[in-house]
C-alpha positions as CSV (number, residue, x, y, z in Angstrom):
1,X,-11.4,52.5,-4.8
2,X,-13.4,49.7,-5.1
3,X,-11.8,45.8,-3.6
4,X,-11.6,43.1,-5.3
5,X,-14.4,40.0,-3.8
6,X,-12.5,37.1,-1.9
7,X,-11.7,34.7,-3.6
8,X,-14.1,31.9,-2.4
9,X,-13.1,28.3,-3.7
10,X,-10.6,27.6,-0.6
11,X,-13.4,28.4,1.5
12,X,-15.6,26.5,-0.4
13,X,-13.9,23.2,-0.5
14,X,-12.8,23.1,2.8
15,X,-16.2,24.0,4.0
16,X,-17.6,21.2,1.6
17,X,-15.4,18.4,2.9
18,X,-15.8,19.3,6.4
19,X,-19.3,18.5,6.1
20,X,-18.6,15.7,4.2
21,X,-17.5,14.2,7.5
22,X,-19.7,12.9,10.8
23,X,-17.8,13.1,14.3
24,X,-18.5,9.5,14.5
25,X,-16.5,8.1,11.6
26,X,-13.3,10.9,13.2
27,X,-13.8,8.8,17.2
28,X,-15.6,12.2,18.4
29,X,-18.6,11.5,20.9
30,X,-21.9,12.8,19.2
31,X,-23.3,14.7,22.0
32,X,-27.4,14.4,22.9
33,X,-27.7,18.1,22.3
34,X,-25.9,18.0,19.1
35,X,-27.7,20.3,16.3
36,X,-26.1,19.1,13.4
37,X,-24.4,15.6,12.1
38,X,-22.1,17.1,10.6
39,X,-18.3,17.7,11.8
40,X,-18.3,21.1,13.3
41,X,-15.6,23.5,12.3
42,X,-14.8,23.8,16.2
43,X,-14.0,19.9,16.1
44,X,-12.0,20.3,12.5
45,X,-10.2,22.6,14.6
46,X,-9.2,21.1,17.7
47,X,-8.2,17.9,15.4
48,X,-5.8,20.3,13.4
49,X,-4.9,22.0,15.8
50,X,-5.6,25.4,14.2
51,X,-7.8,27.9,15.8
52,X,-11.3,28.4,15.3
53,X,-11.5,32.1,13.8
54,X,-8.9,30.7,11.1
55,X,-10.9,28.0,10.0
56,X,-14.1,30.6,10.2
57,X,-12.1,33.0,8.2
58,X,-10.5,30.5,5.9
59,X,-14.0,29.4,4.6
60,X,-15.7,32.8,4.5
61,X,-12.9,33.4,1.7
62,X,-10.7,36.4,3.6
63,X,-7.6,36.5,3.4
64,X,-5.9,35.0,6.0
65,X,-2.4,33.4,6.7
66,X,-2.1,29.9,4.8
67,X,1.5,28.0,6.0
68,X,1.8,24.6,4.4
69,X,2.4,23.1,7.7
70,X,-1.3,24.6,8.5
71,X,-2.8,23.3,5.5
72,X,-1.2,19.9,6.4
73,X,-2.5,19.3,9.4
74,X,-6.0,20.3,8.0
75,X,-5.9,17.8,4.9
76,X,-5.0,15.3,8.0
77,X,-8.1,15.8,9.9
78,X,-10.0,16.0,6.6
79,X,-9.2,12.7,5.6
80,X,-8.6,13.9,1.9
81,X,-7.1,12.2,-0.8
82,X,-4.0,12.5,-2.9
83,X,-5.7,14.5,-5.3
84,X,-8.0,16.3,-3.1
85,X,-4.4,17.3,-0.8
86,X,-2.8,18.7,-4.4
87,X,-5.9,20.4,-4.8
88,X,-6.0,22.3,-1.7
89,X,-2.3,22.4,-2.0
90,X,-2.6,24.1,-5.2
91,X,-5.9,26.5,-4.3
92,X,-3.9,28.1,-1.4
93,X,-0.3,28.5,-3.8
94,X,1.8,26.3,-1.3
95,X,3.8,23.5,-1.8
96,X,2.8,20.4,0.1
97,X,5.7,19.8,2.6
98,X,5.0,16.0,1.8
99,X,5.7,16.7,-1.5
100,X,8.0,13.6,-2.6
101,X,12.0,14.4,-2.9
102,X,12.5,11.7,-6.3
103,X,10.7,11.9,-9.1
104,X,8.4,8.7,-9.8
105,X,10.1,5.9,-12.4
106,X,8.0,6.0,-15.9
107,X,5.9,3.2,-16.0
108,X,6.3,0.9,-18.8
109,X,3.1,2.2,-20.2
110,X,4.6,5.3,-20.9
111,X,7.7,4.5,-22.1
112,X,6.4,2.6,-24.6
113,X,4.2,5.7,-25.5
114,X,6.9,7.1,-26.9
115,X,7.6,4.7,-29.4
116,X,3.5,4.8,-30.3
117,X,4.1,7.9,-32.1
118,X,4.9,8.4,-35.8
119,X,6.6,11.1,-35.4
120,X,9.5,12.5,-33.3
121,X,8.5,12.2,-29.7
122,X,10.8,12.4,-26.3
123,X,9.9,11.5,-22.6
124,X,11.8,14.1,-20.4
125,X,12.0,13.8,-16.3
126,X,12.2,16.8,-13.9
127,X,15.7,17.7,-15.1
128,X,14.6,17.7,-19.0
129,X,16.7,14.8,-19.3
130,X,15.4,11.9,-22.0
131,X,13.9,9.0,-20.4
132,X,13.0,7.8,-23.6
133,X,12.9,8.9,-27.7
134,X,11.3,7.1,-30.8
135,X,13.4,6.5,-33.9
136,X,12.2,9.8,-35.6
137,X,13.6,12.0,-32.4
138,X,17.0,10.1,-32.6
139,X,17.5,10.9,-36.2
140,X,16.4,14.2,-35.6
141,X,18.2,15.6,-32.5
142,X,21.6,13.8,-33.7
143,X,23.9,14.1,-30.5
144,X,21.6,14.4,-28.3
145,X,19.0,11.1,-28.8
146,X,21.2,9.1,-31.1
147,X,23.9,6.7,-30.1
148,X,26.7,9.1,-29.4
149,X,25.6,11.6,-27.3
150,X,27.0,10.8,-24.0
151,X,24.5,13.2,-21.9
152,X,20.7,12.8,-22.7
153,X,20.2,16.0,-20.6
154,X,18.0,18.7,-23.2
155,X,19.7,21.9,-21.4
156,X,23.0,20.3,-21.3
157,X,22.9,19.9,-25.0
158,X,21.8,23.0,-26.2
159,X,24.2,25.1,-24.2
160,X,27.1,22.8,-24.3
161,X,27.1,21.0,-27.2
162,X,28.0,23.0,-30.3
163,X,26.0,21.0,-32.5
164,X,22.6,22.2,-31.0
165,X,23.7,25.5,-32.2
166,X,23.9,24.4,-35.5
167,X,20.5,22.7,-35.4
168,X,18.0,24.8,-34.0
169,X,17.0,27.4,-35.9
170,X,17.7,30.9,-34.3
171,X,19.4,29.7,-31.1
172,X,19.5,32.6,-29.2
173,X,15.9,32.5,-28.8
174,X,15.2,28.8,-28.5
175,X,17.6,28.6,-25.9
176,X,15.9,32.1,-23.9
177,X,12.9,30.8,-24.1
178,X,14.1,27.0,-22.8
179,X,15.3,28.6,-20.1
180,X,12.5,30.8,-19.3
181,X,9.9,27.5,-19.9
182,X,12.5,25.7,-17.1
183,X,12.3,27.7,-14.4
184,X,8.5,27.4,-13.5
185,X,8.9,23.8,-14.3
186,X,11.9,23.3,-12.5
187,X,10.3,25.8,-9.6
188,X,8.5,22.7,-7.6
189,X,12.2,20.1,-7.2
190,X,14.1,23.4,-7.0
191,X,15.4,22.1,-3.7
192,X,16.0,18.7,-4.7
193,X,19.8,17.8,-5.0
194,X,19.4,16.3,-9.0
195,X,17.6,20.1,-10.0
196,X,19.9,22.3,-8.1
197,X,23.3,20.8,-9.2
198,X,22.3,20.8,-12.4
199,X,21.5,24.6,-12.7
200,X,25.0,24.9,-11.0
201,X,26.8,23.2,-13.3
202,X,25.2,24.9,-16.1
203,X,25.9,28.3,-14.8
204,X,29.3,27.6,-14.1
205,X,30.0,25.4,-17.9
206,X,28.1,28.1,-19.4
207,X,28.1,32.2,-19.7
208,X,25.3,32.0,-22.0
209,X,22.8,29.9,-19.6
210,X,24.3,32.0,-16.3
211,X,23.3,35.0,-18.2
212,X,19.9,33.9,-19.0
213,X,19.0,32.0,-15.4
214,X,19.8,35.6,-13.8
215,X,17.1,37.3,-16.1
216,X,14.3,35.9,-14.5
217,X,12.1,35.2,-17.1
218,X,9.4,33.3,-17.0
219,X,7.2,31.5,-19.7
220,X,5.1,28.7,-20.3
221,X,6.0,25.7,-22.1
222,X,3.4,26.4,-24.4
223,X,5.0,24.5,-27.9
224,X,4.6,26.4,-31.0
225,X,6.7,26.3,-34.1
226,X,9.9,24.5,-34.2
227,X,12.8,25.2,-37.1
228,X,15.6,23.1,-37.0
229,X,18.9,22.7,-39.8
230,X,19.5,19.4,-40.3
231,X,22.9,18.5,-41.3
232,X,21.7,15.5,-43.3
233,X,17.7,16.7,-44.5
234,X,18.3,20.7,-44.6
235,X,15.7,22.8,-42.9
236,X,12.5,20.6,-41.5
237,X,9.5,23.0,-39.7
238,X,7.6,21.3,-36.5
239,X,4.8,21.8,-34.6
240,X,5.7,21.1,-30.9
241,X,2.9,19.1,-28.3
242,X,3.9,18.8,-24.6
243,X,1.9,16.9,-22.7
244,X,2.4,16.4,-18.6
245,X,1.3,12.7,-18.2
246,X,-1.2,12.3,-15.2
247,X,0.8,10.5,-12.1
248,X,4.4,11.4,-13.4
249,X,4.8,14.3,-11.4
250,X,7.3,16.4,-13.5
251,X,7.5,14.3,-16.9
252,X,6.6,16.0,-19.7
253,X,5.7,13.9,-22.9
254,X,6.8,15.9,-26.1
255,X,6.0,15.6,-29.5
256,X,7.1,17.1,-33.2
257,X,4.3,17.3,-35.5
258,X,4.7,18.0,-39.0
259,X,4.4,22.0,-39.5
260,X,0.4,22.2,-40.7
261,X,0.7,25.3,-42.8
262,X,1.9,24.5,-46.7
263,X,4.1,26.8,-46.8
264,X,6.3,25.5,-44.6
265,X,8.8,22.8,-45.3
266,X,8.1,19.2,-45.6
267,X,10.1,17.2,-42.8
């Protein structure tokens, strides 16, 4: 049986921004024999404090052992930025041990987003809890967004507030599949005191979300039709937008658009 090639674009990028850098602009001497102006993967090493071979093996692509507190020390000596780190983060699948433990506030900008849109839109944080809702959303998700609810949290309200089981349309799968879309989500700030004590309060307050956090499942928050009874306005269809706004780590703007097809109802 045939393997399957390396895959290359670690290698490539840390091999790319090696070179990227002179030995001069890291304080290393530049040598009277020295072939190449370039930092040599020898010298990346000794300032990361990694071995040779590794860094070798890491940018020929093979597969080689790739802690976070490895990959650290090499975005050090790189000199990348925040975005390059998250990238490198992200190409090897670890989480960057620098990672910060709150979630960053909204900017104003943001917020006021929200309040741009015609139609029902909602700002959640890392918890799924409303940082922010347009009139539309607060007429919609009544006790939740309006004036009485008391918690603004979307998981607490759909598995603790009766109401949300009168509202959405075929709760036992919305409320699966919110689940499913929170645990990848929540995957990064699992560790974080705010996430973990609200999956514990959840799956002690609730059978229903205990049952469905110990399935496992996994999905992507990938929007899609939306059916919702309405006390007040009867059954409204919607098509659902998340968006994950660049430099709120976490956030996740979402929007309600009216269903497109004409044979759905008109909201």
């Amino acid at each position: 049986m045939q393997s399957n090639p390396p895959d290359r674009s670690l290698g490539a990028f840390l091999r790319s921004h090696r070179e990227r850098l002179s030995p001069a602009a890291l304080g290393l001497p530049a040598g009277a024999r020295r072939r190449t102006p370039r930092l040599r993967r020898e010298e990346l090493a000794q300032l990361a404090g990694l071995s040779p071979t590794w860094l070798t093996w890491a940018e020929q692509g093979r597969a080689v052992a790739l802690s976070a507190d490895a990959l650290a020390r090499l975005a050090d000596a790189l000199r990348l930025s925040a975005a390059e780190r998250r990238y490198l983060f992200d190409l090897a699948g670890r989480r960057d041990p620098r990672q910060p433990l709150r979630a960053d506030a909204a900017s104003p900008l943001l917020l006021a987003s929200v309040n741009a849109v015609r139609h029902p839109a909602y700002l959640l944080d890392r918890q799924w809890t409303a940082l922010a809702a347009n009139a539309a959303a607060r007429r919609l998700f009544a006790g939740w967004l309006d004036r009485r609810a008391t918690e603004r949290n979307l998981l607490r309200f759909m598995f603790l507030e009766p109401v949300a089981r009168m509202l959405v349309n075929d709760w036992p799968h919305r409320a699966a599949r919110l689940v499913a879309e929170f645990r990848p989500h929540s995957a990064a700030f699992a560790d974080q005191p705010p996430t973990r004590e609200l999956i514990d309060a959840l799956r002690t307050a609730s059978t229903d979300f205990a049952r469905l956090w110990s399935a496992q499942d996994v999905q992507e928050r990938d929007g899609g039709r939306r059916l919702f009874n309405h006390p007040a306005r009867g059954q409204l269809a919607f098509d659902q937008l998340t968006l994950a706004p660049a430099g709120a780590p976490g956030m996740l703007l979402v929007m309600l658009l009216p269903a497109t097809d004409s044979t759905a109802p008109a909201p």
